[in-house]
Backbone as CSV, one residue per row, in Angstrom:
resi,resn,N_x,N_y,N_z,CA_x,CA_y,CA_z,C_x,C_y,C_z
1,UNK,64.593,63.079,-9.607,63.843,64.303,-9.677,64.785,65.420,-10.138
2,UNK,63.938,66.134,-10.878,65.136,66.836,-11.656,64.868,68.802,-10.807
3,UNK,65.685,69.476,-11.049,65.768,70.880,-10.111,66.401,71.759,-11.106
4,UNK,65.534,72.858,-10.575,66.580,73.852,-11.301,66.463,75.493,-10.131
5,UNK,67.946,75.657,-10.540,68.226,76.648,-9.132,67.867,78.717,-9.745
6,UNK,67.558,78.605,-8.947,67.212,80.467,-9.486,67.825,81.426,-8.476
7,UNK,68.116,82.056,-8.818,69.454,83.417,-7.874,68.625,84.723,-8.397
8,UNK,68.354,85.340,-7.506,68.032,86.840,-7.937,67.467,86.575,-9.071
9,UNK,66.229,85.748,-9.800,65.800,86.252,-11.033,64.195,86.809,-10.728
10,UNK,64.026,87.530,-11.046,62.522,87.725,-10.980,61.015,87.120,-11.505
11,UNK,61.533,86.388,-12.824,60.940,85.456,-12.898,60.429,84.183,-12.511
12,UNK,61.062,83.649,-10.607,61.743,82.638,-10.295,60.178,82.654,-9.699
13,UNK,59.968,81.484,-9.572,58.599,80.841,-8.825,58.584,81.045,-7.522
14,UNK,57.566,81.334,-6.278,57.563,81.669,-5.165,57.796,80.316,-4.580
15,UNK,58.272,80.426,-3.237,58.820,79.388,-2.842,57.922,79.047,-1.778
16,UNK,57.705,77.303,-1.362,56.670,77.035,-1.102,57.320,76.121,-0.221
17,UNK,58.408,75.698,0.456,59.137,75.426,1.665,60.748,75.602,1.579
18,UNK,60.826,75.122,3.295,62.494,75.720,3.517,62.308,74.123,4.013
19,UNK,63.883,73.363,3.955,64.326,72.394,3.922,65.833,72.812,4.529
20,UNK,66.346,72.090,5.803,67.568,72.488,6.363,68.647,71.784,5.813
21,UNK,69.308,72.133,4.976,70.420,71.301,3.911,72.056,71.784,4.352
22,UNK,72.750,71.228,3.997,74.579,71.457,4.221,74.942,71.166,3.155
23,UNK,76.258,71.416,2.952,76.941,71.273,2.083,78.550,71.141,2.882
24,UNK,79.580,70.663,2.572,80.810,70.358,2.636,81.540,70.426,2.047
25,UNK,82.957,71.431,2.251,84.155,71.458,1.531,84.918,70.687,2.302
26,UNK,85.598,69.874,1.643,86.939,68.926,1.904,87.656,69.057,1.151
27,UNK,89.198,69.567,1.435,90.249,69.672,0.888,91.817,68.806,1.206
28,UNK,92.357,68.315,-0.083,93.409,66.801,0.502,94.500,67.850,0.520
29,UNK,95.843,67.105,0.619,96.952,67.297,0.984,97.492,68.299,0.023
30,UNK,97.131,68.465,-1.256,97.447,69.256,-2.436,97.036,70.258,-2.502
31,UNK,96.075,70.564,-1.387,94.985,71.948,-1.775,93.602,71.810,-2.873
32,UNK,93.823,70.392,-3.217,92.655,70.328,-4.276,91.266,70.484,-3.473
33,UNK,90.183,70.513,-3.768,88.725,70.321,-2.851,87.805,69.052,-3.678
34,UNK,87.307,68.987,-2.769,86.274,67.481,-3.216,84.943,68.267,-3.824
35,UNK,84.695,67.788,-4.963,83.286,68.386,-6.154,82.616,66.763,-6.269
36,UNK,80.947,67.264,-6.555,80.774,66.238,-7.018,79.859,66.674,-8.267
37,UNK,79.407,65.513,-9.526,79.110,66.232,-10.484,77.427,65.510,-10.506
38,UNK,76.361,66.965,-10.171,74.762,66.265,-9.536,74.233,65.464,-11.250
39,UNK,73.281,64.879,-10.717,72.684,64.126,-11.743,71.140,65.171,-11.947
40,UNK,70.850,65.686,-11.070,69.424,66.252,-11.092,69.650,67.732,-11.698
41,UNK,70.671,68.277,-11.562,71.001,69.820,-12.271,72.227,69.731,-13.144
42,UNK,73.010,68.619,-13.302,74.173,68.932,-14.156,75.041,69.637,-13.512
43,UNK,75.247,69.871,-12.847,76.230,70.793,-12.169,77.260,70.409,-11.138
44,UNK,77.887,71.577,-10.844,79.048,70.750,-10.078,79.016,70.786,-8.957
45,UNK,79.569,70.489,-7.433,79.068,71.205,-6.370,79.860,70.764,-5.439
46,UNK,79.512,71.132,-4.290,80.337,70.550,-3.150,78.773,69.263,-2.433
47,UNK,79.681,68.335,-2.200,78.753,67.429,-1.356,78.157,67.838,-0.497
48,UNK,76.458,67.324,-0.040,76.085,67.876,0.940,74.323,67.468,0.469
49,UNK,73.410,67.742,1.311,72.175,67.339,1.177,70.957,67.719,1.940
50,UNK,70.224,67.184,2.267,68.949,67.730,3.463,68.966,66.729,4.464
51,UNK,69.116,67.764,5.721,69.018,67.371,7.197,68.058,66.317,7.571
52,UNK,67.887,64.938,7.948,67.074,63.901,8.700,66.376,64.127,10.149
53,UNK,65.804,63.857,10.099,64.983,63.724,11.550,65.887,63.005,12.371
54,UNK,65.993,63.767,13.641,66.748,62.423,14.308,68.305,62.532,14.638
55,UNK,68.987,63.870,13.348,70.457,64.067,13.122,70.681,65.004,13.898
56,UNK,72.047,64.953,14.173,72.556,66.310,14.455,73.001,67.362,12.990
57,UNK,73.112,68.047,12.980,73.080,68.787,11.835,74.406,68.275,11.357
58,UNK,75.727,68.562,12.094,77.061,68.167,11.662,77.241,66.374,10.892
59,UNK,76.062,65.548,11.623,75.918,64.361,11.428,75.411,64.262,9.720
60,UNK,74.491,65.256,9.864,74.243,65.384,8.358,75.249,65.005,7.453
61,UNK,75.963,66.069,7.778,76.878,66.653,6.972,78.031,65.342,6.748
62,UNK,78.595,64.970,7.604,79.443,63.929,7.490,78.748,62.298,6.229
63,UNK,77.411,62.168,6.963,76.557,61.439,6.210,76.615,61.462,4.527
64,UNK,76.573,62.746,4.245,76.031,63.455,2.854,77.010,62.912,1.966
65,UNK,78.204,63.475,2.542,79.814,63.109,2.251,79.904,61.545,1.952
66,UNK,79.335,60.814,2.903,79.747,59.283,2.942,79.023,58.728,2.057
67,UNK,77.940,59.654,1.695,76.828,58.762,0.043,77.182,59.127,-0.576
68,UNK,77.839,60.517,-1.044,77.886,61.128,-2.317,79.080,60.590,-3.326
69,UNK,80.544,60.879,-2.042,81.523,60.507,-2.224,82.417,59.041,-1.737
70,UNK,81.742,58.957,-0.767,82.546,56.731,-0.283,83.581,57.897,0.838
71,UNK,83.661,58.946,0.682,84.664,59.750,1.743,84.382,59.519,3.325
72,UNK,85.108,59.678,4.341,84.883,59.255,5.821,85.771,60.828,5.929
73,UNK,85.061,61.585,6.699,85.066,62.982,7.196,84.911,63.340,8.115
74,UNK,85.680,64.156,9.015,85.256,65.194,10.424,85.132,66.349,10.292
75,UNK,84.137,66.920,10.829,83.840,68.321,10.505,84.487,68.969,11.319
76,UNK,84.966,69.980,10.604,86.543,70.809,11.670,85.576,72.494,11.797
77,UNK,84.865,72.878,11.145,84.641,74.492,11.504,83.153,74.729,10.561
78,UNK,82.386,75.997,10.595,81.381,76.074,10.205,81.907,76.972,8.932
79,UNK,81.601,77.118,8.180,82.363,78.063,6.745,81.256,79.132,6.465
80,UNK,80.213,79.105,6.975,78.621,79.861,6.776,77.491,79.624,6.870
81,UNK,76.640,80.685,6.724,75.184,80.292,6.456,74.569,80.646,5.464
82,UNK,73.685,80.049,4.282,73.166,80.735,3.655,71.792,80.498,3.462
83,UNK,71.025,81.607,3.602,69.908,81.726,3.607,69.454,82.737,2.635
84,UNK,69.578,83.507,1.641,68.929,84.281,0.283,67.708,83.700,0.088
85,UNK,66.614,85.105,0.746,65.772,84.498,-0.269,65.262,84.522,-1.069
86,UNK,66.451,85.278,-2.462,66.560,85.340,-3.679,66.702,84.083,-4.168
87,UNK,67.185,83.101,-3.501,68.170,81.878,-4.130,66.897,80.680,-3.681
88,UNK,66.321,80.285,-4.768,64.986,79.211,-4.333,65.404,77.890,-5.342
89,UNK,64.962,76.617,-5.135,65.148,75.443,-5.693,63.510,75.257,-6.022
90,UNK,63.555,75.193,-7.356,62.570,74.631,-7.900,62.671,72.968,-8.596
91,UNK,61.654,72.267,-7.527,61.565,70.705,-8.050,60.519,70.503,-9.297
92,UNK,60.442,69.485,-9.807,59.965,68.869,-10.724,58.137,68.452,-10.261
93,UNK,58.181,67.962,-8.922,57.250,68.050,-8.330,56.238,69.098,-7.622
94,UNK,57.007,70.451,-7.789,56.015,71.530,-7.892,56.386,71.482,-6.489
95,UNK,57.383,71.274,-5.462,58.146,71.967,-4.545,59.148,73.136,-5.074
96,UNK,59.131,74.286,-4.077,60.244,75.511,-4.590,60.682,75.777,-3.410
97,UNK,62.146,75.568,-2.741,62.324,75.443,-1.352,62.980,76.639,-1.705
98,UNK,63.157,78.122,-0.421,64.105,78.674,-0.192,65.750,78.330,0.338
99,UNK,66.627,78.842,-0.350,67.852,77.986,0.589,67.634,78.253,1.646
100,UNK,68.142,77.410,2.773,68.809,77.248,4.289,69.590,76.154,4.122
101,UNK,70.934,76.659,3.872,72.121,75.678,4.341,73.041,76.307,4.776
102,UNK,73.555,75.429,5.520,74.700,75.099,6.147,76.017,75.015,5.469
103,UNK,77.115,75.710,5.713,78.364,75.191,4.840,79.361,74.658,5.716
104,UNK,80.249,73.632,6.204,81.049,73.278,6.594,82.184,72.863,6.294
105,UNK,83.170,73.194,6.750,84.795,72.633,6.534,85.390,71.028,6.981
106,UNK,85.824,70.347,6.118,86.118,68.971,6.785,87.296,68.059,6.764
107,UNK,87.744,67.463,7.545,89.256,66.884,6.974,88.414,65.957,6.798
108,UNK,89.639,65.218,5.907,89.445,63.773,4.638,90.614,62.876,6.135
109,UNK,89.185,62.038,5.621,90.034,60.657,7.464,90.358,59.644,6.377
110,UNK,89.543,58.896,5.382,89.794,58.212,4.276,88.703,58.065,3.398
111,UNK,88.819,56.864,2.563,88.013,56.940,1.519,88.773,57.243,0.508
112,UNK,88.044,56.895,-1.077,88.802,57.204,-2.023,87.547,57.893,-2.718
113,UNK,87.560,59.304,-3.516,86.243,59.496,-4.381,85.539,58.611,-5.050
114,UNK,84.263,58.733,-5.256,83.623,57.720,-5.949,81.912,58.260,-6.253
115,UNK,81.982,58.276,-7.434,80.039,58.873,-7.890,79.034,57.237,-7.049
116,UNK,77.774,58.185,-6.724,77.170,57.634,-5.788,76.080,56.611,-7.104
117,UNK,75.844,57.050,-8.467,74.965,56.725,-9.396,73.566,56.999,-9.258
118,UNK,73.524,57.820,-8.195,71.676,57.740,-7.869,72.233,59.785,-7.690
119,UNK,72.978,60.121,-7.195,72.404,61.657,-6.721,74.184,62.387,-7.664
120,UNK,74.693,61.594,-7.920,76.175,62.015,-8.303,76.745,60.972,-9.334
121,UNK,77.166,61.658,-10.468,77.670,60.871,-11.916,79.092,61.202,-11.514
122,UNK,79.904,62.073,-11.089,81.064,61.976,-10.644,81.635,62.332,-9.095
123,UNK,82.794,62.361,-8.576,83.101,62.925,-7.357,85.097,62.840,-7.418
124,UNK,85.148,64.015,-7.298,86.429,63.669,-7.476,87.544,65.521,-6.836
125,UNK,89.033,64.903,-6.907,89.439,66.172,-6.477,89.692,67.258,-7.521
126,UNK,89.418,68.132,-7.464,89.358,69.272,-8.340,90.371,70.418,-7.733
127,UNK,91.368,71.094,-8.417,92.192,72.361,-8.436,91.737,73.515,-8.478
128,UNK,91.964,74.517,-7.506,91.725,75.510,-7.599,91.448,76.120,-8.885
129,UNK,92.812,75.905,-9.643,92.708,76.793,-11.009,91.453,76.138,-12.230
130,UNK,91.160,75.014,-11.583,90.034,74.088,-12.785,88.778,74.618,-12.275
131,UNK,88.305,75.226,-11.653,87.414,76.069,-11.046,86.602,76.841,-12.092
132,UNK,86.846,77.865,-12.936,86.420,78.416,-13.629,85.978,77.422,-14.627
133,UNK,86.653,76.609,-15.455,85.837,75.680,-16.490,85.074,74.760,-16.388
134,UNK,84.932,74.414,-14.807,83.269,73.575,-14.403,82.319,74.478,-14.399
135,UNK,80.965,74.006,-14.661,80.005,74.146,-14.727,79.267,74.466,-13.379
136,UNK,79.503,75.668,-12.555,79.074,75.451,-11.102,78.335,76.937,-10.846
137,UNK,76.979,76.467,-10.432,75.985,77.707,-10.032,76.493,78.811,-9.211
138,UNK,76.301,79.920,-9.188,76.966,81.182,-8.366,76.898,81.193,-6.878
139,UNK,75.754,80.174,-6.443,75.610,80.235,-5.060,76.290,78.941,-4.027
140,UNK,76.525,78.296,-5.234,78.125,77.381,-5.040,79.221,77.917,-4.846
141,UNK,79.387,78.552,-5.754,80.863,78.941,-6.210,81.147,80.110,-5.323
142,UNK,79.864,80.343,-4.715,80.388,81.317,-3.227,80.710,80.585,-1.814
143,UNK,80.439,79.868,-1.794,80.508,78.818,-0.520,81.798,78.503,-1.077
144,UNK,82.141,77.571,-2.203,83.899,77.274,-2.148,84.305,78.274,-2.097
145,UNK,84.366,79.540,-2.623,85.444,80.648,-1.914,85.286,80.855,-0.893
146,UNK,84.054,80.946,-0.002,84.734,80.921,1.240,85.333,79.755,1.590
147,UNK,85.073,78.667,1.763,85.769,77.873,1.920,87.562,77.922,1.983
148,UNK,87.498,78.277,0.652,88.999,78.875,0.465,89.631,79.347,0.674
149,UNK,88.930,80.471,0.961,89.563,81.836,1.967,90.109,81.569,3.448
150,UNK,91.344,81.311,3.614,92.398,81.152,4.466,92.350,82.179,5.390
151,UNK,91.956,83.244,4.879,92.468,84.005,5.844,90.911,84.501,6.590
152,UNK,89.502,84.253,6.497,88.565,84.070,7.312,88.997,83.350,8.490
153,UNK,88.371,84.712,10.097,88.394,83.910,10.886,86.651,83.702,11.767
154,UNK,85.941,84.630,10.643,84.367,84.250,11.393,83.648,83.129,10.293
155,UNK,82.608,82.825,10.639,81.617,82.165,9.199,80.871,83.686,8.628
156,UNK,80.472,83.126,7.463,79.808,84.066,6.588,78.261,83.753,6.966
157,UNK,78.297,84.873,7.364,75.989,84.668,7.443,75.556,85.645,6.876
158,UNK,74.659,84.684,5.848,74.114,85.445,5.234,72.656,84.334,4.526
């Protein structure tokens, strides 16, 4: 199913559910962070997905990680919330969810990257400075900076 994400546009379709989703930054020994590259938007992102019946939310999150990427993860801290509801996902199926996710911080326990072929064509570690020449939506690319940001000691809600 294919998506396409809308930020502050006014043209953007009204949104017609909320879906409780996460996302995950994991960063290795180098400072690099774990991206994966989606099949449904082209884009780049941090791993992560929609909450199950049944999960704990953090469980999610570890889960998301273990399909996207083959990665085995502990979730160490909460990195934010984001909820805009400028920022809506429009499906193919004539769903338009508002965001609600979750962002979390995670150490890498093992695993080696690896694209999942069904939700992810790549997964791999990416450099700070390679940042700018991926292809990554604005409401991404705010979650990895916080992420990044070292010197945060609350989560971001917003």
């Amino acid at each position: 199913m294919t998506r396409i994400d809308y930020f502050d546009d006014p043209n953007a379709p009204k949104a017609n559910s909320v879906v409780p989703s996460v996302t995950v930054a994991v960063r290795n020994e180098q400072g690099q962070i774990l991206l994966i590259h989606k099949i449904d938007n082209d884009l780049w992102a941090l791993p992560g997905g929609g909450h199950d019946v049944g999960e704990r939310i953090a469980d999610t999150a570890v889960r998301e990680v273990r399909e996207e990427t083959g990665l085995e993860v502990e979730i160490t801290r909460l990195i934010g919330t984001y909820t805009d509801p400028r920022h809506v996902i429009a499906y193919d199926d004539g769903e338009v969810r508002q965001q609600f996710s979750l962002c979390y911080e995670a150490r890498w326990l093992s695993g080696n990257p690896r694209e999942d072929g069904t939700e992810t064509k790549a997964a791999r570690w990416v450099s700070l400075s390679e940042l700018d020449a991926l292809n990554i939506h604005p409401s991404m690319r705010l979650r990895i900076d916080h992420a990044v940001d070292q010197g945060r000691t609350s989560p971001h809600l917003g």
